[in-house]
C-alpha positions as protocol buffer text, in pm:
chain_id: "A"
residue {
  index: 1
  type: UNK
  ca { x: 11268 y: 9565 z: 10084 }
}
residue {
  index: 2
  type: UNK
  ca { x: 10911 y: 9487 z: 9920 }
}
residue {
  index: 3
  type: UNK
  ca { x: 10731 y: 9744 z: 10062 }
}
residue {
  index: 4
  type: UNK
  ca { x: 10998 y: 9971 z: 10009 }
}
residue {
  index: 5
  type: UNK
  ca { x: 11006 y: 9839 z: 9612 }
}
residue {
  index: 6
  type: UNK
  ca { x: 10620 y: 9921 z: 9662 }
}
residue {
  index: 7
  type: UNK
  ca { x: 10677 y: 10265 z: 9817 }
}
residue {
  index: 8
  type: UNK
  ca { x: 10944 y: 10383 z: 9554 }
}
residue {
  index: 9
  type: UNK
  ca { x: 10892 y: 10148 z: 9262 }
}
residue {
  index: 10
  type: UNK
  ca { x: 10931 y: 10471 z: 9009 }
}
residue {
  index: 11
  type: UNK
  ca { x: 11248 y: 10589 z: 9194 }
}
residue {
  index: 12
  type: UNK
  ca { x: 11371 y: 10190 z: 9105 }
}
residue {
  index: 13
  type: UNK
  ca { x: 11287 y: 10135 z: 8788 }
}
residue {
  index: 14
  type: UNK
  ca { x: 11428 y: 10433 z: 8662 }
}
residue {
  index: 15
  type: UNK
  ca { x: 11762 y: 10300 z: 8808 }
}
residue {
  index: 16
  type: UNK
  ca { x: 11708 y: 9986 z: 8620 }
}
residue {
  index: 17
  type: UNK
  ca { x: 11588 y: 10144 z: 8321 }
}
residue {
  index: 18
  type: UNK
  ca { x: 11954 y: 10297 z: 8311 }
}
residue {
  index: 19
  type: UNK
  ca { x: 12109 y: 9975 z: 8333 }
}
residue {
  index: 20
  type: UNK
  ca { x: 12094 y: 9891 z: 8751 }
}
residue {
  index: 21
  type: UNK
  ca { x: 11975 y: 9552 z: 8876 }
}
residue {
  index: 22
  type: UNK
  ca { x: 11762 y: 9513 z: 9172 }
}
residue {
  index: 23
  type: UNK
  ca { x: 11758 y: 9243 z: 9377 }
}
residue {
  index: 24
  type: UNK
  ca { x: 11399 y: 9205 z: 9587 }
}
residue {
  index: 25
  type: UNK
  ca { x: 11426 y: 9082 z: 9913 }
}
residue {
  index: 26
  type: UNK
  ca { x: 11145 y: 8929 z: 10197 }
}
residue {
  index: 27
  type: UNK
  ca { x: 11299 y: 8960 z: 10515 }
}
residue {
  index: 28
  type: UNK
  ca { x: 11680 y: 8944 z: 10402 }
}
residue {
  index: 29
  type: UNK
  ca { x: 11598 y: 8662 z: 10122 }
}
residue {
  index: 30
  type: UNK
  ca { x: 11668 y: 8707 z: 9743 }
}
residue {
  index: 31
  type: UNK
  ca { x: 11335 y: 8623 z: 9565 }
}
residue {
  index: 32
  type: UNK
  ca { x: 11380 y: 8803 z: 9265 }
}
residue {
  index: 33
  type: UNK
  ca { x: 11631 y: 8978 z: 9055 }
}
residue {
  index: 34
  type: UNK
  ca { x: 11470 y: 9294 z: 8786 }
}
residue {
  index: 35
  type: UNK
  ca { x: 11724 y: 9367 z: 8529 }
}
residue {
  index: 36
  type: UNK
  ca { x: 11684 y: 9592 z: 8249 }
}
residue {
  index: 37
  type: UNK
  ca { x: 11461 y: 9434 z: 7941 }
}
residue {
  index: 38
  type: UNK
  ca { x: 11707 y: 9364 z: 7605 }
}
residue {
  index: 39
  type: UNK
  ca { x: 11579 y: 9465 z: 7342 }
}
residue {
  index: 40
  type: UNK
  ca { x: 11824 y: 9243 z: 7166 }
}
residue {
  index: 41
  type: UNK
  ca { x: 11710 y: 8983 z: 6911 }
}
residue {
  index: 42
  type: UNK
  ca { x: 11344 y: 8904 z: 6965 }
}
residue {
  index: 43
  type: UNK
  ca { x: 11358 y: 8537 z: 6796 }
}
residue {
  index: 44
  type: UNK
  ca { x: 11624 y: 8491 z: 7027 }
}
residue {
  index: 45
  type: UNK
  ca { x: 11339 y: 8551 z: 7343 }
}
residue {
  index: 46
  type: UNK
  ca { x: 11049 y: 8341 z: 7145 }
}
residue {
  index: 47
  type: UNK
  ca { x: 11332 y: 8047 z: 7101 }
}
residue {
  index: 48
  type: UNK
  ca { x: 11375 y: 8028 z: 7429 }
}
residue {
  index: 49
  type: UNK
  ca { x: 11014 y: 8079 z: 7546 }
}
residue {
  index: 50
  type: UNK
  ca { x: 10956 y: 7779 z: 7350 }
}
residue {
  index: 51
  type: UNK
  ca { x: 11217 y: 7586 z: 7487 }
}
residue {
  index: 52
  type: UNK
  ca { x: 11057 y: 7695 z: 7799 }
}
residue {
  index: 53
  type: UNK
  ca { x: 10739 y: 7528 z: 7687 }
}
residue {
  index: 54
  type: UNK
  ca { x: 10866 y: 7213 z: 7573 }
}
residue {
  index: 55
  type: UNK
  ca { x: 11044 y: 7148 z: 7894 }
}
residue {
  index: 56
  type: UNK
  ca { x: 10703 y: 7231 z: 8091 }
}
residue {
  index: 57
  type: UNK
  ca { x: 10510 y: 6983 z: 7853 }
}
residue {
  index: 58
  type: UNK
  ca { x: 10774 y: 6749 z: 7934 }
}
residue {
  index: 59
  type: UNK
  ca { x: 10799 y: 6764 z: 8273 }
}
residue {
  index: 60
  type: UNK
  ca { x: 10367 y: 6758 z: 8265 }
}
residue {
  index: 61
  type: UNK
  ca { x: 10292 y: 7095 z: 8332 }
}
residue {
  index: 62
  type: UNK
  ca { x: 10106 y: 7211 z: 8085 }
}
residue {
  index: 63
  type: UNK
  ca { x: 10006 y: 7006 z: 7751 }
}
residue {
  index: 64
  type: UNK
  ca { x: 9919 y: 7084 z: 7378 }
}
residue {
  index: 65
  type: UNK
  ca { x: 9563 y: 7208 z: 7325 }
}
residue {
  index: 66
  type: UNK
  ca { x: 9337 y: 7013 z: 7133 }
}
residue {
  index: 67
  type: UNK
  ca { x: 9198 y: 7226 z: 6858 }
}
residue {
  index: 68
  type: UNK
  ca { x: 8881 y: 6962 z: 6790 }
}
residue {
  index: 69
  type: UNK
  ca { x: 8816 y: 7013 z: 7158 }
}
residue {
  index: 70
  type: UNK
  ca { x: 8777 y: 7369 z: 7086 }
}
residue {
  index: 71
  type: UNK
  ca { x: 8567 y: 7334 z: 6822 }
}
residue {
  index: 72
  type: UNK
  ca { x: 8357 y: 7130 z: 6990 }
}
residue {
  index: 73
  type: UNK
  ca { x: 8303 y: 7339 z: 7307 }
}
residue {
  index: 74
  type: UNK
  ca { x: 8267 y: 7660 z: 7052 }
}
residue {
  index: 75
  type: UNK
  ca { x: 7984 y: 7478 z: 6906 }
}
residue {
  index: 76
  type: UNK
  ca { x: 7813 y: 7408 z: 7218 }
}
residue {
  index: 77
  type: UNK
  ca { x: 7833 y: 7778 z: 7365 }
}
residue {
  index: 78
  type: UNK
  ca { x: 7753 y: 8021 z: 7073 }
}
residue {
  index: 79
  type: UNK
  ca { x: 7835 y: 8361 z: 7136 }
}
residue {
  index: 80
  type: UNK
  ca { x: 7557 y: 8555 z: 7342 }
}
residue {
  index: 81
  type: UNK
  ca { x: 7351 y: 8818 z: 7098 }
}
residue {
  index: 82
  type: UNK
  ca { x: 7312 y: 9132 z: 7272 }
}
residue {
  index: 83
  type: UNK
  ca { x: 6996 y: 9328 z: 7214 }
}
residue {
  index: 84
  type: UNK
  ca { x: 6942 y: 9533 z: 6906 }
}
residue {
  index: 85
  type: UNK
  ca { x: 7011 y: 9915 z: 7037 }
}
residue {
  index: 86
  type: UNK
  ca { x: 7205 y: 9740 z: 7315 }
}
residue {
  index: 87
  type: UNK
  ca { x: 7550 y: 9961 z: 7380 }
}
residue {
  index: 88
  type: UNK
  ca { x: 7847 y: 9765 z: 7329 }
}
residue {
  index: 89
  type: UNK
  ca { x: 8044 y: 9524 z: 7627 }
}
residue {
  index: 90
  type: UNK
  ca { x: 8312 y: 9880 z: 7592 }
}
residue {
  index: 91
  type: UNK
  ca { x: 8049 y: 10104 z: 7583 }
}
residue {
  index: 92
  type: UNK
  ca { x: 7878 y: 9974 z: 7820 }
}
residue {
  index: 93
  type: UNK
  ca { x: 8218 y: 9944 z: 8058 }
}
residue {
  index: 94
  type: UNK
  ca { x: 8292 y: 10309 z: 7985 }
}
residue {
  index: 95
  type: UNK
  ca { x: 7952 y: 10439 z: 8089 }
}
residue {
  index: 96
  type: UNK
  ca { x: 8025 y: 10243 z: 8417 }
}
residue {
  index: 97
  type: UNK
  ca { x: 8338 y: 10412 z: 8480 }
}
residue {
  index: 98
  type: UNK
  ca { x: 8217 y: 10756 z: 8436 }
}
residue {
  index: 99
  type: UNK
  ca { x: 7932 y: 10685 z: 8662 }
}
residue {
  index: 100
  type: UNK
  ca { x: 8130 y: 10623 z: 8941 }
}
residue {
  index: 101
  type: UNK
  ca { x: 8356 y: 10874 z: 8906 }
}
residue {
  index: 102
  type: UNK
  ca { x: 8042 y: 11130 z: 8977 }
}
């Protein structure tokens, strides 16, 4: 089934995107389940995201940042100055892709 998700993944999520459900198997096992997104109340999906959280910090996870830690670290790697005349990071990224295109 994954390589045929792989093969044909437009074909499926146009069936989902008109209200199917896919289930994705690896060799006859249910790993996943894609269902169309709701687009129902968004505080209702950050709620629950954070509930989500808060049981992972709970269970030791993941854990608050610290913000002073931040601060600290920021302090001890300043941003890098490029050049004056230097192009940009995205300039520089685009000129890079339309090299090696040619």
């Amino acid at each position: 089934m994954i390589a045929d998700l792989k093969n044909n993944l437009s074909r499926h999520l146009t069936r989902v995107r008109r209200g199917g459900t896919l289930v994705v198997l690896d060799r006859n096992t249910p790993i996943a389940r894609i269902v169309p997104y709701d687009h129902g109340d968004t505080a209702r999906g950050a709620a629950a995201a954070g509930d989500r959280i808060a049981e992972l910090a709970r269970d030791g996870v993941v854990s608050p940042g610290d913000p002073q830690g931040l601060t600290r670290w920021l302090d001890d790697h300043p941003p890098i100055k490029r050049p004056k005349g230097a192009p940009s990071a995205v300039q520089a990224l685009l000129d890079m892709r339309r090299e090696s295109t040619r």
